[in-house]
N, CA, C and O atoms as a printed pandas DataFrame, in Angstrom:
     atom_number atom_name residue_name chain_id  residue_number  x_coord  y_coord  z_coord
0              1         N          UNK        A               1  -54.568   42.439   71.617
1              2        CA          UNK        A               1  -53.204   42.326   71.117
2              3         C          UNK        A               1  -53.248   41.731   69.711
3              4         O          UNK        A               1  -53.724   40.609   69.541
4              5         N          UNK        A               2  -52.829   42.358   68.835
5              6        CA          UNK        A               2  -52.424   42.005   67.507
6              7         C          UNK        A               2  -51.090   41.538   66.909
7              8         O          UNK        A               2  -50.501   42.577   66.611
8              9         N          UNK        A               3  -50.578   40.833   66.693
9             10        CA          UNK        A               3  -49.620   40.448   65.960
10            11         C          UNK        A               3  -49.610   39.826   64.194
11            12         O          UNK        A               3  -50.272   38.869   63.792
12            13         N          UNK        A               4  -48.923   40.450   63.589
13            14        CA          UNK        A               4  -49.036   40.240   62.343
14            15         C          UNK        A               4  -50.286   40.157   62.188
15            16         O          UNK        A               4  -50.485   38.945   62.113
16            17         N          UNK        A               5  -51.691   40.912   62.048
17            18        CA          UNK        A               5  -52.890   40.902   61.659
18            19         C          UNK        A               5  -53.813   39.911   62.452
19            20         O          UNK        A               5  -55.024   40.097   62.571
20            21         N          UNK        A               6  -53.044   38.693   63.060
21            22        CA          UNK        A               6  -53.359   37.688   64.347
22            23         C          UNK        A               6  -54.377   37.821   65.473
23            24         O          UNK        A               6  -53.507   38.183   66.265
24            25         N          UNK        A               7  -55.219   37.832   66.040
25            26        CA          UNK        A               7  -55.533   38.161   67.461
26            27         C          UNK        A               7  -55.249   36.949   68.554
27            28         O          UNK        A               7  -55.149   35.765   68.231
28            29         N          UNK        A               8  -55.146   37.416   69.797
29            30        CA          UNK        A               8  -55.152   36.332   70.694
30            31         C          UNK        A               8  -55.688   34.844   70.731
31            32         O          UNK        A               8  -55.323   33.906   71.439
32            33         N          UNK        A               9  -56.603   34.909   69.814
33            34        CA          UNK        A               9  -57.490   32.806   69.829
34            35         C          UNK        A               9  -56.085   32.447   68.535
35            36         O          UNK        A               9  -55.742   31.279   68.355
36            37         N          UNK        A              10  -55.667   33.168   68.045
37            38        CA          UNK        A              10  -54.818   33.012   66.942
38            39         C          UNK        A              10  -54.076   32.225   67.066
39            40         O          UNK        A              10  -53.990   31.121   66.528
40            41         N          UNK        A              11  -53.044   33.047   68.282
41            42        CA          UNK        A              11  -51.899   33.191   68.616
42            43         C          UNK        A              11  -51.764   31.743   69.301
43            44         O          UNK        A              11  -50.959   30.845   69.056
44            45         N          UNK        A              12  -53.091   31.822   70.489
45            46        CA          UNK        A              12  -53.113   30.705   71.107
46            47         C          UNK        A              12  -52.800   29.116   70.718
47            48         O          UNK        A              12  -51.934   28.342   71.128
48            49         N          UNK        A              13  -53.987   28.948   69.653
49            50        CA          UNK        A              13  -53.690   27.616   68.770
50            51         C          UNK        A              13  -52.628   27.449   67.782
51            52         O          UNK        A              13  -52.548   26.412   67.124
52            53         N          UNK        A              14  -51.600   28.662   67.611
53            54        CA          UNK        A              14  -50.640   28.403   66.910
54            55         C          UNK        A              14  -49.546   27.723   68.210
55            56         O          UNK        A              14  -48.944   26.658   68.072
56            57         N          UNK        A              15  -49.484   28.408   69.173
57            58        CA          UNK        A              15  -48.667   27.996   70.676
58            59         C          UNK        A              15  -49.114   26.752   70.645
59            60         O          UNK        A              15  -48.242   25.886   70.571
60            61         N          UNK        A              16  -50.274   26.390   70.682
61            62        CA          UNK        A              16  -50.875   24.955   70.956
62            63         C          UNK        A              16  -50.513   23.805   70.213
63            64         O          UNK        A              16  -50.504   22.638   70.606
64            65         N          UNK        A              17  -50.097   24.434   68.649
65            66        CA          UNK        A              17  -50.030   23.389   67.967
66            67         C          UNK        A              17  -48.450   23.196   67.821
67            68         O          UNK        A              17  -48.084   22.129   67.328
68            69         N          UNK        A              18  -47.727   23.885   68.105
69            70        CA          UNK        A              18  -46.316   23.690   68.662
70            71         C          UNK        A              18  -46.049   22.937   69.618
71            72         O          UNK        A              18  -45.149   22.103   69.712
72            73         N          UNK        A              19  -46.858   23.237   70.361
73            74        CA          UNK        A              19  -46.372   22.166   71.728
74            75         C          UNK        A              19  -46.637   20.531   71.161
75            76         O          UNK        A              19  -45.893   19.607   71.491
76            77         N          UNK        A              20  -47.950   20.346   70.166
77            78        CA          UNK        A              20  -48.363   18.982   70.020
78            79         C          UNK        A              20  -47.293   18.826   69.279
79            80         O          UNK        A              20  -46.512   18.000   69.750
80            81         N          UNK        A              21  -46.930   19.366   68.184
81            82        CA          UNK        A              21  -45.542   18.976   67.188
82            83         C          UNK        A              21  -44.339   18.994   67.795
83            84         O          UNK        A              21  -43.725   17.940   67.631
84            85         N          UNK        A              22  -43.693   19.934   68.537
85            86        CA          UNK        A              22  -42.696   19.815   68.985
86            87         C          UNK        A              22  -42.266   18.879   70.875
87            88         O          UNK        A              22  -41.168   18.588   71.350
88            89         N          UNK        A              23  -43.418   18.717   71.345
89            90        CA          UNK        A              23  -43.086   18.728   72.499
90            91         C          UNK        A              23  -42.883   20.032   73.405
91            92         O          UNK        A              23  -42.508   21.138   73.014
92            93         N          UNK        A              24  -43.266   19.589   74.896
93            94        CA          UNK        A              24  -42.874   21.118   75.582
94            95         C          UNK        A              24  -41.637   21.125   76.112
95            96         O          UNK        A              24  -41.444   21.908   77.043
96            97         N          UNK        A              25  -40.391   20.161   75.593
97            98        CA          UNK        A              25  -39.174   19.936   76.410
98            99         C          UNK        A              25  -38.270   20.571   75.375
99           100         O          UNK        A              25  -37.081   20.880   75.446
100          101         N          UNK        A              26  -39.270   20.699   74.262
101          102        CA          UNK        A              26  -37.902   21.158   72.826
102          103         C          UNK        A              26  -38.304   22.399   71.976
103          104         O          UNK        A              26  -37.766   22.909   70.993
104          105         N          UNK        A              27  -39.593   22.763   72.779
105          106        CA          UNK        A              27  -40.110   24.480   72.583
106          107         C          UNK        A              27  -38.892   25.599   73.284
107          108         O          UNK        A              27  -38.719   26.735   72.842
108          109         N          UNK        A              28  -38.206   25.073   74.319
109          110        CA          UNK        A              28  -36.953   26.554   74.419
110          111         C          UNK        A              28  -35.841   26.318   73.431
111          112         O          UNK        A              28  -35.384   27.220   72.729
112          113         N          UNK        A              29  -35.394   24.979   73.401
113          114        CA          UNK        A              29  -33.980   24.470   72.537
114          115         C          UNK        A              29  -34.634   24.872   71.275
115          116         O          UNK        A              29  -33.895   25.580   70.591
116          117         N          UNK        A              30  -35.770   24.644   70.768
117          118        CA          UNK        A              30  -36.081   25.476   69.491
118          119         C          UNK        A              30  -35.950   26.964   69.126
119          120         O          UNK        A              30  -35.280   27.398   68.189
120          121         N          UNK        A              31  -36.684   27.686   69.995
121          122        CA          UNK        A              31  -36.742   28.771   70.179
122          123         C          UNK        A              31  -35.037   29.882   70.153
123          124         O          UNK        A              31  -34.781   31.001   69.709
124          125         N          UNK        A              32  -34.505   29.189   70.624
125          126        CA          UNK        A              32  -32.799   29.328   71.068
126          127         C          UNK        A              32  -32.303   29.492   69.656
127          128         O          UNK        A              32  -31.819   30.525   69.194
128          129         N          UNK        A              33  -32.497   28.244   68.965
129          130        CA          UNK        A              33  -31.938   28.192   67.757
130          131         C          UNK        A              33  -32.359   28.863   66.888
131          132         O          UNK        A              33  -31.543   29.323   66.089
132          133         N          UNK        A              34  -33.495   29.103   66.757
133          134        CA          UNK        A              34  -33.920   30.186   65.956
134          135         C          UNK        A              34  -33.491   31.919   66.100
135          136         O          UNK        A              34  -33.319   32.692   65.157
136          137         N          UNK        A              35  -33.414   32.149   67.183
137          138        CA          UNK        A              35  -32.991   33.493   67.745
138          139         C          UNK        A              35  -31.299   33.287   67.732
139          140         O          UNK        A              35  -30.643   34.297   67.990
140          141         N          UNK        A              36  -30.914   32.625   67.581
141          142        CA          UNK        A              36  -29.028   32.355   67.360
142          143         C          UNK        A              36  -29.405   32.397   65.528
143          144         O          UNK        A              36  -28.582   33.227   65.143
144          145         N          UNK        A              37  -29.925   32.097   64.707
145          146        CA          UNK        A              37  -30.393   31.874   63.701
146          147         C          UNK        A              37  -30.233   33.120   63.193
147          148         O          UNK        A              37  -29.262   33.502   62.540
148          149         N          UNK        A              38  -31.561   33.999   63.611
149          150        CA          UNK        A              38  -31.896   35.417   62.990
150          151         C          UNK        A              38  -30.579   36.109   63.445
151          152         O          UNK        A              38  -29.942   36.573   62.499
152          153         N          UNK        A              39  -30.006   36.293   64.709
153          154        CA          UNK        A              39  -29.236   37.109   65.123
154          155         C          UNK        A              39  -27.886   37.217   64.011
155          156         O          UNK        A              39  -27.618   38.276   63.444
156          157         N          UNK        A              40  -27.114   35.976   63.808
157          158        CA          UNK        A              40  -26.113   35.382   62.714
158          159         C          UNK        A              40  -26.563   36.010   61.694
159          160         O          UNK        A              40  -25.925   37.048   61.516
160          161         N          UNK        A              41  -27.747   35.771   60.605
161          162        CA          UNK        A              41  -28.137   36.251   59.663
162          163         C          UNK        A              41  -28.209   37.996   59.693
163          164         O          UNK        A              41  -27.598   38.479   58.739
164          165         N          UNK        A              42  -28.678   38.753   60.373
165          166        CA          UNK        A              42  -28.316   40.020   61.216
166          167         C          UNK        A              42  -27.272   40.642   60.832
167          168         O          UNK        A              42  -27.117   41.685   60.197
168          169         N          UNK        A              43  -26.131   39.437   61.558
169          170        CA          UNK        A              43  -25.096   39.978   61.895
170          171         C          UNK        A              43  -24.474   39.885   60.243
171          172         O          UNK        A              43  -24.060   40.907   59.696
172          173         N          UNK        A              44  -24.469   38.948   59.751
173          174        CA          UNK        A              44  -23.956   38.781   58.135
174          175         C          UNK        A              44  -24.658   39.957   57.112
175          176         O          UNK        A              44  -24.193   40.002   55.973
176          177         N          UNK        A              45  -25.388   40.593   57.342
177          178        CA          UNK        A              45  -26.552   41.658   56.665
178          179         C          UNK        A              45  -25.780   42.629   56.678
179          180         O          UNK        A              45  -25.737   43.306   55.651
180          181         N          UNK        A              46  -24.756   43.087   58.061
181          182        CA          UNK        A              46  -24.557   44.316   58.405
182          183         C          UNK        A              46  -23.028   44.345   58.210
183          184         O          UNK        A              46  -22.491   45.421   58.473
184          185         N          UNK        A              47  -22.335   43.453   57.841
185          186        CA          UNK        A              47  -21.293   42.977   57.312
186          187         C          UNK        A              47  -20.860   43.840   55.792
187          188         O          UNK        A              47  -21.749   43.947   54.947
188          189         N          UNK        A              48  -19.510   44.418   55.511
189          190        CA          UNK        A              48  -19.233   45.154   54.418
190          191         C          UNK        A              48  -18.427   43.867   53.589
191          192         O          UNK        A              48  -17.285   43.484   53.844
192          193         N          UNK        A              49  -19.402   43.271   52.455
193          194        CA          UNK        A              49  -18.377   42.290   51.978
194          195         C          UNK        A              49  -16.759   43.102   51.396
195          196         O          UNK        A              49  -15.706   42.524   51.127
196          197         N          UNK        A              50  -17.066   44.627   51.341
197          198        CA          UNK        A              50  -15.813   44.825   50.699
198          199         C          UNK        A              50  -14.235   44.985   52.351
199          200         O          UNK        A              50  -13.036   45.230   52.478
200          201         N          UNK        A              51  -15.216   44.701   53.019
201          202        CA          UNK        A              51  -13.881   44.195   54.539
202          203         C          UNK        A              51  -13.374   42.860   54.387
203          204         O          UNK        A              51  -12.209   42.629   54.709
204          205         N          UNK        A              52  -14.133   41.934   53.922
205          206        CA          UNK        A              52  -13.718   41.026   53.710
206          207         C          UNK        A              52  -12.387   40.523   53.215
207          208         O          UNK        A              52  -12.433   40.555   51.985
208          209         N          UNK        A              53  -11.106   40.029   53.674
209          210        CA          UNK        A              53   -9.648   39.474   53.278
210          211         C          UNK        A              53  -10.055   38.590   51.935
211          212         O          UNK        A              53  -10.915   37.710   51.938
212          213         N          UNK        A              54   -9.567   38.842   51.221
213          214        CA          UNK        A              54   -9.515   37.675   50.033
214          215         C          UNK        A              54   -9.034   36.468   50.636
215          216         O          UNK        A              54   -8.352   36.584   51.654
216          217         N          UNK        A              55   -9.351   34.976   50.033
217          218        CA          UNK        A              55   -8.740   33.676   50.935
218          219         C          UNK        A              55   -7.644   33.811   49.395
219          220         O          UNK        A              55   -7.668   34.445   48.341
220          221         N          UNK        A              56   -6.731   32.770   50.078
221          222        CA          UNK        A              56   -5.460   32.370   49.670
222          223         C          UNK        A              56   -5.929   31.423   47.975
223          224         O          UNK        A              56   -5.255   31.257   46.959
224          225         N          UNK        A              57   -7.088   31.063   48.260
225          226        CA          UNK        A              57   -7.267   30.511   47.050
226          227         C          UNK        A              57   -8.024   31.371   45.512
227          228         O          UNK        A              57   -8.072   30.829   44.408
228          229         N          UNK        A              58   -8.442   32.497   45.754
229          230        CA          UNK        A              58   -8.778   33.371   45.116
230          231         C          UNK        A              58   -7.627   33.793   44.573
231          232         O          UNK        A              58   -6.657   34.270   45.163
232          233         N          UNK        A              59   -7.798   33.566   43.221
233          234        CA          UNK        A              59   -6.690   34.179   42.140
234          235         C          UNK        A              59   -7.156   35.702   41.945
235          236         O          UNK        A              59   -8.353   35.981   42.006
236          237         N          UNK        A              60   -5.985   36.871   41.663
237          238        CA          UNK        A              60   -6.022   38.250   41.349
238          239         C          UNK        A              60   -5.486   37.485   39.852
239          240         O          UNK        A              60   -4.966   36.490   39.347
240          241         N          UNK        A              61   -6.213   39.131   39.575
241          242        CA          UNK        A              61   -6.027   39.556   37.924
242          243         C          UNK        A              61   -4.166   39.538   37.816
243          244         O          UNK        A              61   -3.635   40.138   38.751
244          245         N          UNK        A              62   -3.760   39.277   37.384
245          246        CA          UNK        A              62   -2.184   40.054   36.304
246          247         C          UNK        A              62   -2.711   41.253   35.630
247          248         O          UNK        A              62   -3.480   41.562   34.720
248          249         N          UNK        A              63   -2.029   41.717   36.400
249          250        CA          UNK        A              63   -2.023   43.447   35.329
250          251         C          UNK        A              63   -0.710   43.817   34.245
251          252         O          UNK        A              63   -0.717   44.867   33.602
């Protein structure tokens, strides 16, 4: 199994060294946030800023 150019002993000690930094109680609550993270960012990507309502504080031109 390859990931990003990675092999499995890779992968492993990167898992490993997460758990020593983060703890194994705050590896899902991390994980969570990150995937709520990308998804938001996603979702803002696919977004037409020209749908966007002007806010009330945005001045228009005078024509």
């Amino acid at each position: 199994m390859r990931i990003l150019g990675m092999g499995t002993p890779e992968l492993l000690f990167i898992g490993f060294i997460c758990v020593l930094l983060f703890g194994a109680n705050k590896l899902p609550e991390l994980g969570k946030s990150v995937a709520t993270t990308i998804k938001e960012f996603k979702k803002a990507m696919r977004e037409d800023p020209a749908d966007e309502k002007p806010s009330p504080n945005d001045k228009q031109p005078k024509q």
